[in-house]
C-alpha positions in Angstrom: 212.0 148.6 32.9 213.2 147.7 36.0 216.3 148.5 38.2 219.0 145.9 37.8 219.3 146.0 41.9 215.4 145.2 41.9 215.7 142.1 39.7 218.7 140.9 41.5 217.0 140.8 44.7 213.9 139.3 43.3 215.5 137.0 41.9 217.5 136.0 45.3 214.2 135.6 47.0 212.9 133.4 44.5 216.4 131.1 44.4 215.9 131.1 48.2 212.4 129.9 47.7 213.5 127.4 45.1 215.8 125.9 48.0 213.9 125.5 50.5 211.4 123.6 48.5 214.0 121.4 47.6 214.3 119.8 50.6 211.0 118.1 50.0 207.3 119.5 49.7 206.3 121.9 51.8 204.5 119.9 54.4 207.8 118.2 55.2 209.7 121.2 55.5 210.7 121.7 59.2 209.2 124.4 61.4 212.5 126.5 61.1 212.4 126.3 57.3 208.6 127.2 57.2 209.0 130.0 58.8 212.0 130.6 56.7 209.7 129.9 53.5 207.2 132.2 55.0 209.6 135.3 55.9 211.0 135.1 52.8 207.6 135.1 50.7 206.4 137.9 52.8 209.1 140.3 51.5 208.0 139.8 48.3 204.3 141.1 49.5 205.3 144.4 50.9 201.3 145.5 51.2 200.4 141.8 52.4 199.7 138.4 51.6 197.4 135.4 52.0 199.5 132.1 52.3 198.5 128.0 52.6 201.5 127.0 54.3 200.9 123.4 53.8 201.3 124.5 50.2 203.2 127.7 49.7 200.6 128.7 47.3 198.6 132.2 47.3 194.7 131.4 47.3 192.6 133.4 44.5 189.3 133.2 46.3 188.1 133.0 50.0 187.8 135.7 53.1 190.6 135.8 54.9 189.8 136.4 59.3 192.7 136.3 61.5 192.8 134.6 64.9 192.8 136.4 67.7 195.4 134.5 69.2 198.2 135.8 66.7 197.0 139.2 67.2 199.6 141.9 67.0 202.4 139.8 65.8 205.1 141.7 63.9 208.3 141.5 62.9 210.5 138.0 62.3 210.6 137.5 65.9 207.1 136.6 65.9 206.3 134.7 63.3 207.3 131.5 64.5 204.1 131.2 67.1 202.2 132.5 64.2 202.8 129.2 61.7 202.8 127.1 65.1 199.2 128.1 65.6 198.7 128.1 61.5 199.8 124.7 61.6 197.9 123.5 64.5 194.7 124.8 62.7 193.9 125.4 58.9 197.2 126.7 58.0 197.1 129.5 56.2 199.3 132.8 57.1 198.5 136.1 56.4 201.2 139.1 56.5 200.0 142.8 55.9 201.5 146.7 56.5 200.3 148.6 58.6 200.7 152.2 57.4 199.9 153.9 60.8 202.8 152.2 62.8 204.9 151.1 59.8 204.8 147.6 61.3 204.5 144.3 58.9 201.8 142.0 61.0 201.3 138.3 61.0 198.3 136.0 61.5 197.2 132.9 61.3 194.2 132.8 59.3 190.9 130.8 59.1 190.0 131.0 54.9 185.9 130.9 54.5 184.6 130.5 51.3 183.7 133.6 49.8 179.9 132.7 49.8 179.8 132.6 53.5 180.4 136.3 54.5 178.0 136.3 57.5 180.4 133.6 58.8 183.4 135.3 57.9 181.8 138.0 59.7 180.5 136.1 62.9 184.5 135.1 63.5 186.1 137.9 62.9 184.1 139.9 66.0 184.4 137.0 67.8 188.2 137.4 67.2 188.0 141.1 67.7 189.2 142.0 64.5 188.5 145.3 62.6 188.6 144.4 59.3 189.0 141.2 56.8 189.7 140.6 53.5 188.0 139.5 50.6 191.2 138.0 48.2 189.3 137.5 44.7 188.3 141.4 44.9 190.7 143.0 47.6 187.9 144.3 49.1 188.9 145.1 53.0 185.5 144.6 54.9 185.3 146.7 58.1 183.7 145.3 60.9 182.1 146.9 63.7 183.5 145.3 66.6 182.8 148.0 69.0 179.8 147.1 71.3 179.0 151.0 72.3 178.8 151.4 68.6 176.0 149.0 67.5 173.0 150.0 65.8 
């Protein structure tokens, strides 16, 4: 069972959630309030996330790749450019810990079908990203991005 202090704050988030969907669906949700939605989700995902902002739903399936251009964004401070650019492109967020720094990142994300891992693959070194995500398995994919390193 589970500490009284944990339910209570779960069910905070989730009440906080629950109001700022009320204000209308998510896609008419002002910036401010997306990123409110988004902060808030995200600390209920302490190991990381895949979100459709234009939803606020969680896709099963796909390979999540982060942009380069929302590279090492942490912290609440800098989420706000991250669902500008999310918004701007396919919108979808990502949020994940980093256990070396103890820092919780944001990106915006391009989603490929899981069926198109060469692609997937292809944009993440263009992006210069070292890893991405397979969500239906939670298989992290390393990528060598590293030039001096190919076989």
């Amino acid at each position: 069972m589970r500490p009284l202090h944990i339910v209570r704050r779960t069910l905070s988030i989730l009440l906080l959630l629950c109001l700022l969907l009320s204000c209308g669906t998510p896609r008419r949700l002002s910036k401010a309030r997306l990123v409110d939605a988004v902060w808030t989700f995200s600390q209920t995902r302490p190991d990381g996330f895949t979100l459709d902002i234009r939803t606020l739903t969680e896709p099963a399936r796909g390979i999540s790749v982060a942009y380069a251009a929302t590279q090492s964004s942490h912290g609440r401070e800098a989420l706000d450019a991250v669902v500008s650019h999310a918004t701007a492109h396919e919108g979808f967020v990502g949020g994940w810990l980093d256990t070396k720094d103890s820092l919780y990142y944001f990106d915006s994300i391009r989603l490929f079908p899981e069926d198109s891992l060469e692609a997937a693959v292809n944009f993440g070194k263009a992006n210069f990203q070292k890893a991405i995500y397979r969500l239906s398995t939670g298989e992290e994919i390393l990528l060598n991005t590293d030039p001096a390193r190919s076989e």
